[in-house]
N, C-alpha and C positions, 0 to 999 in steps of 0.2 A: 758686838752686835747691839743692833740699839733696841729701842723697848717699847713700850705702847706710850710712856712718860715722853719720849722724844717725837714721836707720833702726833701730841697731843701739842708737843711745843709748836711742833711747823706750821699745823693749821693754825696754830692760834698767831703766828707769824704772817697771815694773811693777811688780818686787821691792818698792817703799817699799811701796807698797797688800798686800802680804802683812805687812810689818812693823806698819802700818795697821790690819787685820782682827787679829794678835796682839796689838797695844794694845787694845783692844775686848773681846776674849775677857777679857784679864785685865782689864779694867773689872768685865765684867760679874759675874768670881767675886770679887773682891777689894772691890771699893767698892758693891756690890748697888746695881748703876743700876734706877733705876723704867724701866717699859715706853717711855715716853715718851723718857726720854734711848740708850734703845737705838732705839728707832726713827726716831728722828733721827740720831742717828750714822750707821746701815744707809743712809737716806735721803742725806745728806749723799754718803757715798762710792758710792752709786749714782750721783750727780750727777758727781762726780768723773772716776770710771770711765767714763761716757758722754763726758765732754769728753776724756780721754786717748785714748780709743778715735778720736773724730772727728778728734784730732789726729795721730794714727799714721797713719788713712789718708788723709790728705791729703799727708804725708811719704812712704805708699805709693807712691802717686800720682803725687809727682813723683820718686822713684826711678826708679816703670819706666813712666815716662812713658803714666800713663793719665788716663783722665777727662780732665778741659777741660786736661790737661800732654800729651796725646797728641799731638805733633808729626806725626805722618804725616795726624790727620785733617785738622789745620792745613793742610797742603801739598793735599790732596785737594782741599780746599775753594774753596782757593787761585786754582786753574789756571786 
């Protein structure tokens, strides 16, 4: 089960993807990418960003013990 400490890791895991988006920026002034390799790139870290995301709230999740980690619906169900 993980904890508020892993919680804490992921968002802070977000930072690289602004680091991410500044690699990119300077691609696109510096090495004049065609449409093609920026929209793949954009594409790429929208994939990214949806798997980080899903991965944050399932760590949500079982922080504060929701969704299918909610122990009291468990016990309710239980009886």
């Amino acid at each position: 089960m993980k904890d508020r400490f892993d919680l804490e890791n992921e968002i802070m895991e977000l930072h690289s993807f602004i680091s991410n988006l500044d690699s990119v920026a300077h691609g696109v002034m510096e090495r004049d990418l065609s449409q093609d390799e920026i929209v793949n790139v954009l594409s790429g870290m929208s994939v990214l960003l949806e798997l980080h995301i899903s991965k944050l709230h399932d760590t949500m999740s079982q922080v504060f013990n929701l969704d299918e980690y909610n122990y009291e619906d468990t016990k309710r169900c239980c009886r």
